[in-house]
C-alpha positions in Angstrom: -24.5 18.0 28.8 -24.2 14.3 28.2 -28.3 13.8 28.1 -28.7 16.8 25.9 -29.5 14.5 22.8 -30.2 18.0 20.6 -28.7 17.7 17.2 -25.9 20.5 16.9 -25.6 22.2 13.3 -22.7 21.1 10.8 -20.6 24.5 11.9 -20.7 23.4 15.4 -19.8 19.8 14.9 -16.6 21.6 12.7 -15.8 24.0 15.6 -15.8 21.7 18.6 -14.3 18.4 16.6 -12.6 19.9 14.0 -12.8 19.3 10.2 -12.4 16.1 8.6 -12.6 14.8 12.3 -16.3 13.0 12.1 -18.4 11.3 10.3 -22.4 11.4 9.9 -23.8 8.3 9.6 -27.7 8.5 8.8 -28.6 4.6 9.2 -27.6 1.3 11.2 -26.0 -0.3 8.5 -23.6 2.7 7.8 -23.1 2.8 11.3 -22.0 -0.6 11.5 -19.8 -0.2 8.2 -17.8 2.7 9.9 -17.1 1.0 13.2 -16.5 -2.5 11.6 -13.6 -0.1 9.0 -12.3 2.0 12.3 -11.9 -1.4 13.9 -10.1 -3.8 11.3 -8.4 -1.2 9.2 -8.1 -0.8 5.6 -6.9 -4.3 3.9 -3.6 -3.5 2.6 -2.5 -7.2 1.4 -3.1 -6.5 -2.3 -1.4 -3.6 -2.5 1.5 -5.9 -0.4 1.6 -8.5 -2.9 1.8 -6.2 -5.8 4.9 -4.1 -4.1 6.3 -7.8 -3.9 6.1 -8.6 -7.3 7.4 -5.5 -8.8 10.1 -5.9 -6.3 11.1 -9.4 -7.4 10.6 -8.6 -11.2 13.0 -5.8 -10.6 15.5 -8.1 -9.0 15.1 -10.6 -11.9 16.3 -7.8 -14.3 19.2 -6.3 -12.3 20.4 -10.4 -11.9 20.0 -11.1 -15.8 21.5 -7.9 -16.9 24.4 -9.0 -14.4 24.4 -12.3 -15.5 24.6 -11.5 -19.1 28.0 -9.0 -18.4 30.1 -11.4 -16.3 29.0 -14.7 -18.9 30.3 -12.7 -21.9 33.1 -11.8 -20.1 33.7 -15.2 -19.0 33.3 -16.7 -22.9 35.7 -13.8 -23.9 38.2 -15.4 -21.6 37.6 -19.6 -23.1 37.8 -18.8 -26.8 41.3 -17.3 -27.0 42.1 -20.3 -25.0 40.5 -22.9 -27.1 42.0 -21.7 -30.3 46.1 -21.4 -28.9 
């Protein structure tokens, strides 16, 4: 079976590998392209960096509007002082 270099119809390929499960490549330089993705992976680092910066531009925020509260509260507390 292994010599049998025969190609099989699209149906067959979906019956024995399942769908979704393969990929026809049609020259050497797709070939190359799918092995050299399979092997490295997908970059992810931008998608990383952008996660990061929402995530510190949401931290800012939270620590401003937190900031904001307790230095209000804190002048609230001088002034009464300052004028007795």
């Amino acid at each position: 079976r292994e010599s049998d270099l025969t190609p099989l119809p699209d149906t067959e390929l979906e019956t024995r590998l399942g769908k979704d499960r393969y990929r026809i490549v049609r020259s050497i330089e797709e070939l190359d392209r799918t092995v050299r993705t399979g092997r490295i992976g997908v970059e992810a680092l931008p998608e990383f960096f952008t996660l990061l910066v929402l995530f510190f531009v949401g931290e800012l925020a939270l620590s401003n509007l937190f900031y904001r509260e307790d230095q209000q509260d804190h002048a609230s507390q001088i002034r009464p002082k300052a004028a007795a």
